[in-house]
mmCIF file of the C-alpha atoms, coordinates in Angstrom:
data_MODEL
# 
_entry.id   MODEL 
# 
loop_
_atom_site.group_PDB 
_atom_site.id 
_atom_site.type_symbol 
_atom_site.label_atom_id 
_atom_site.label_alt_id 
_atom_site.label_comp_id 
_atom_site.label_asym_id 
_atom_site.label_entity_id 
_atom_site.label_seq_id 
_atom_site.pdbx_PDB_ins_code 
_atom_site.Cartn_x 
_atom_site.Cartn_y 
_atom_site.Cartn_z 
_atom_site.occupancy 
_atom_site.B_iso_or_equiv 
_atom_site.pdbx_formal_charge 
_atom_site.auth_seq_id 
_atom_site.auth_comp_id 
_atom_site.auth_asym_id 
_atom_site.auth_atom_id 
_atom_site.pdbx_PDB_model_num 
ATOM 1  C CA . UNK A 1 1  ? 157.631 -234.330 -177.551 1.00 0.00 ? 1  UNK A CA 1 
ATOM 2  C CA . UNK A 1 2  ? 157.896 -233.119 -173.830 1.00 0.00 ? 2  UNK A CA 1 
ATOM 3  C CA . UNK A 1 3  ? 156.914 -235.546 -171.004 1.00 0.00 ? 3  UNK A CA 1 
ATOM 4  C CA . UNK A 1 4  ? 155.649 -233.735 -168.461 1.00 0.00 ? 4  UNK A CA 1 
ATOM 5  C CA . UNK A 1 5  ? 157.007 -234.771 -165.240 1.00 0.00 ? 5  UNK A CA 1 
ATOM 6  C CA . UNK A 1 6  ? 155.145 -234.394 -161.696 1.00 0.00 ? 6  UNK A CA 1 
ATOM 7  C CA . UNK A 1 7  ? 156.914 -232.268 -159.443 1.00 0.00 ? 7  UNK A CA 1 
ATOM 8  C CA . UNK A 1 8  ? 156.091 -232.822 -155.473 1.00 0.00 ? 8  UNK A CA 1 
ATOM 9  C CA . UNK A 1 9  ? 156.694 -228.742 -154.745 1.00 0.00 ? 9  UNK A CA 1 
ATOM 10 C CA . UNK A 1 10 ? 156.636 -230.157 -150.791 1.00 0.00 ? 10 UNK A CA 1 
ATOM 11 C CA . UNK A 1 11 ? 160.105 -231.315 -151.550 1.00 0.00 ? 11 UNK A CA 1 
ATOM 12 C CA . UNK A 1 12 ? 161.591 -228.242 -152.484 1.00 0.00 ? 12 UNK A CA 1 
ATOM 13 C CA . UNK A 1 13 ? 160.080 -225.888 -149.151 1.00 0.00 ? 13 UNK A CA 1 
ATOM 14 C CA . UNK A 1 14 ? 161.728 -226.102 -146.538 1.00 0.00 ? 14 UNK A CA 1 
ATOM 15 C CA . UNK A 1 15 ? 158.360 -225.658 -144.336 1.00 0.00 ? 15 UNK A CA 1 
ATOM 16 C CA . UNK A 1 16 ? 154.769 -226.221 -144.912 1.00 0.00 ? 16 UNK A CA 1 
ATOM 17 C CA . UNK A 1 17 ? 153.355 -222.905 -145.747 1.00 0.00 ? 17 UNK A CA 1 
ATOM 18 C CA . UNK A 1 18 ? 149.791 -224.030 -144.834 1.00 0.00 ? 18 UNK A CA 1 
ATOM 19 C CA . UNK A 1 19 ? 150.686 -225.187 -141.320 1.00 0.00 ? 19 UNK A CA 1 
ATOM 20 C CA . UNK A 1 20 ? 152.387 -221.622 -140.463 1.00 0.00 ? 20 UNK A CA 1 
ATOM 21 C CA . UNK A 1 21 ? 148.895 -219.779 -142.054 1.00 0.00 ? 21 UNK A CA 1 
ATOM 22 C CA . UNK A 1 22 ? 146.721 -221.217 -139.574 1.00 0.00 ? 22 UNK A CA 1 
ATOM 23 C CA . UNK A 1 23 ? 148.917 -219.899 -136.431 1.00 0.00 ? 23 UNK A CA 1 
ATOM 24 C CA . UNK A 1 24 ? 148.600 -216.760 -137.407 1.00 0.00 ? 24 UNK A CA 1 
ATOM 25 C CA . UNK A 1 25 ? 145.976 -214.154 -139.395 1.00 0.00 ? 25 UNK A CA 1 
ATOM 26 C CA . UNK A 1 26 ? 146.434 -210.657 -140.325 1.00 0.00 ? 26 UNK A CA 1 
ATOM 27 C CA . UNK A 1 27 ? 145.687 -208.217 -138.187 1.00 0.00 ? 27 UNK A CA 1 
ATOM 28 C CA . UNK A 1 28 ? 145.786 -210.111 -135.158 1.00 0.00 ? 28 UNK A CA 1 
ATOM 29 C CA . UNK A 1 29 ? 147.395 -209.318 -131.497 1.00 0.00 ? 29 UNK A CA 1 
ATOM 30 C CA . UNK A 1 30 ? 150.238 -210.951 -130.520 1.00 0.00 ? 30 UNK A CA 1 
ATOM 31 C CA . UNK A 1 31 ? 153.431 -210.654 -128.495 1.00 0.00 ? 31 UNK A CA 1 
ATOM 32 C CA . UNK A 1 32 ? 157.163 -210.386 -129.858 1.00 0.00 ? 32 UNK A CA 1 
ATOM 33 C CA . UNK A 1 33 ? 159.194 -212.066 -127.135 1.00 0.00 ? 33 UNK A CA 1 
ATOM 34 C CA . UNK A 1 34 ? 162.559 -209.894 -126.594 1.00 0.00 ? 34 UNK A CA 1 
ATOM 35 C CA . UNK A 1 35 ? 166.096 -212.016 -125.758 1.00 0.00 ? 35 UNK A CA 1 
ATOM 36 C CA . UNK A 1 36 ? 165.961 -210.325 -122.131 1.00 0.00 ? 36 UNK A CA 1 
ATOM 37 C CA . UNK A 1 37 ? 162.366 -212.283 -121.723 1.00 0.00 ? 37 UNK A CA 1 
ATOM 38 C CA . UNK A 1 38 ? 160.403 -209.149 -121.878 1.00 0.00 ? 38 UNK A CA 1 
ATOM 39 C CA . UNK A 1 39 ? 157.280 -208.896 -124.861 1.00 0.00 ? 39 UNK A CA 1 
ATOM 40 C CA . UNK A 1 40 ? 156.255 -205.958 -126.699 1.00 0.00 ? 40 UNK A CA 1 
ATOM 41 C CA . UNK A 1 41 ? 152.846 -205.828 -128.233 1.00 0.00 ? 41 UNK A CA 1 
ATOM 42 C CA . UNK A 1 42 ? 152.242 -206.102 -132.030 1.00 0.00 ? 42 UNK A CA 1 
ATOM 43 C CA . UNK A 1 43 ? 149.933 -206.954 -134.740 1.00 0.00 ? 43 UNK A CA 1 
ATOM 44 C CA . UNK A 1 44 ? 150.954 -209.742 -137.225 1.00 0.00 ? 44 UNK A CA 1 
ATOM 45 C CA . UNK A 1 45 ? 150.844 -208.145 -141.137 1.00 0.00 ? 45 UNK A CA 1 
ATOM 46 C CA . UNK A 1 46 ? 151.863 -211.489 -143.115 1.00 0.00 ? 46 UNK A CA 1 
ATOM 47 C CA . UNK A 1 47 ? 154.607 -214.055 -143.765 1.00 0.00 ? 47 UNK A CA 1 
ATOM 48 C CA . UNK A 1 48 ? 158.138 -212.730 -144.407 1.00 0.00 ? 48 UNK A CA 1 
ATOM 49 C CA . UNK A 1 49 ? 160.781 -213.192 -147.022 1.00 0.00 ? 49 UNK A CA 1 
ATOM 50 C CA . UNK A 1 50 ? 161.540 -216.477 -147.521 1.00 0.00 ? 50 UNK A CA 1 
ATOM 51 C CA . UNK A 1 51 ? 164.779 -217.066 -145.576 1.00 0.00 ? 51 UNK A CA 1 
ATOM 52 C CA . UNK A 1 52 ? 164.074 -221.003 -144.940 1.00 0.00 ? 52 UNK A CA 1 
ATOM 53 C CA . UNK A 1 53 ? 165.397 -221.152 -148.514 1.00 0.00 ? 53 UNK A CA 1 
ATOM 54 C CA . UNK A 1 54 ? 168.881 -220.300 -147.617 1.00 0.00 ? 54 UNK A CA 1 
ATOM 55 C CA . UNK A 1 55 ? 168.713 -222.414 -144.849 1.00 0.00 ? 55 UNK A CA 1 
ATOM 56 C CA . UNK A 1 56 ? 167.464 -219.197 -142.154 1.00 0.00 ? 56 UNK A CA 1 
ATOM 57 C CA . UNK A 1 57 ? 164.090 -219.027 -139.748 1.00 0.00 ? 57 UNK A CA 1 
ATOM 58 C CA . UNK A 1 58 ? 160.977 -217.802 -141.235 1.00 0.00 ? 58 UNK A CA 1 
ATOM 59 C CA . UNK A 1 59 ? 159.985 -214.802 -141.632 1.00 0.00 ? 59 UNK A CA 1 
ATOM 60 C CA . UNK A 1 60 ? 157.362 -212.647 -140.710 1.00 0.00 ? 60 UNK A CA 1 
ATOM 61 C CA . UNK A 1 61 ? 155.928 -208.993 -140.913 1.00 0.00 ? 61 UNK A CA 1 
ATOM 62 C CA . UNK A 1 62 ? 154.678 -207.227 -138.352 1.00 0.00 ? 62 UNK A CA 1 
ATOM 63 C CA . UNK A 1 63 ? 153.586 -204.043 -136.287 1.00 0.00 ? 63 UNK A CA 1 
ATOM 64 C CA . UNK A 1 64 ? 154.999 -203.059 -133.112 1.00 0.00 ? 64 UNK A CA 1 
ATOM 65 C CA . UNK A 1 65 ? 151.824 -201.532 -131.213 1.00 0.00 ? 65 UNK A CA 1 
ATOM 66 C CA . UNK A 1 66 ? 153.397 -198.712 -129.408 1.00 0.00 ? 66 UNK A CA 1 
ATOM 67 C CA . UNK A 1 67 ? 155.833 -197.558 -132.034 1.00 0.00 ? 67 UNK A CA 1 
ATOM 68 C CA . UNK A 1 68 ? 153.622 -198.436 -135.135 1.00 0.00 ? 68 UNK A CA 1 
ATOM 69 C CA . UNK A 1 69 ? 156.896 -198.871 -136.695 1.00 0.00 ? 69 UNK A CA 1 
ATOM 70 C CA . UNK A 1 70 ? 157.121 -202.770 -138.792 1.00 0.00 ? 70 UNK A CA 1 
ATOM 71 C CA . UNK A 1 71 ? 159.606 -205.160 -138.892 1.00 0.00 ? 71 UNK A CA 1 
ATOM 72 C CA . UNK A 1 72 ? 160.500 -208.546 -139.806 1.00 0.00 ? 72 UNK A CA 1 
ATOM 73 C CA . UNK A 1 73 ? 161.383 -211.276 -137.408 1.00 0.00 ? 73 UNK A CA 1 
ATOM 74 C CA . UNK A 1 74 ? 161.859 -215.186 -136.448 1.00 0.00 ? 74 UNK A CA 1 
ATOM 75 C CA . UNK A 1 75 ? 158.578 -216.475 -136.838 1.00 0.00 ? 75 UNK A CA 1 
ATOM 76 C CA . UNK A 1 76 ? 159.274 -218.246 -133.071 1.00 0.00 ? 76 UNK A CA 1 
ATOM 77 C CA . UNK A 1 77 ? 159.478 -215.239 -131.791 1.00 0.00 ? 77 UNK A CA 1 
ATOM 78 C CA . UNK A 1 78 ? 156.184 -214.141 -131.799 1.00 0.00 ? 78 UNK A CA 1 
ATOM 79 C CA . UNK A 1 79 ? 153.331 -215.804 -129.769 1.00 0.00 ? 79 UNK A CA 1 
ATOM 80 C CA . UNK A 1 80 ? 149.190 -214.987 -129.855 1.00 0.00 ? 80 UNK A CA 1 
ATOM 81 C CA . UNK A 1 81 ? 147.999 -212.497 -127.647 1.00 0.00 ? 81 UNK A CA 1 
ATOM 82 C CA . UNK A 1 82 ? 144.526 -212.847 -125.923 1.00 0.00 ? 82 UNK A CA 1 
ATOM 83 C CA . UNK A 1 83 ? 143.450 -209.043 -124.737 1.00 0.00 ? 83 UNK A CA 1 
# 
């Protein structure tokens, strides 16, 4: 007989998935900020591959706006845009 045991998932994430979902939404305009302090416009697609698990940033997907061309990047690099 197999006791099931409860498993708190929270403690194996290294982040709180639900908390990073409400800062962003797909589809929406934001900035990706550039080390020299410039932005370039984009459009957030959706949460990344999972690097937190290896100890890394997270990840996330989007669109650059003038190149149409997606990437993936730090999460913290990436603010809302109001326009």
């Amino acid at each position: 007989m197999q006791i099931p045991i409860p498993l708190d998932l929270k403690l194996f994430l290294p982040y709180d998935r639900t908390m990073k979902d409400e800062l962003f939404h797909e589809g929406q305009k934001i900035w990706l900020q550039l080390p020299e302090g410039q932005q370039r416009p984009a459009i957030y697609v959706g949460e990344g591959e999972n690097a937190t698990f290896f100890g890394g940033p997270p990840l996330v997907y989007i669109v650059l706006a003038d190149t149409r061309e997606g990437v993936e990047v730090e999460l913290d690099r990436i603010v809302a845009r109001n326009d």
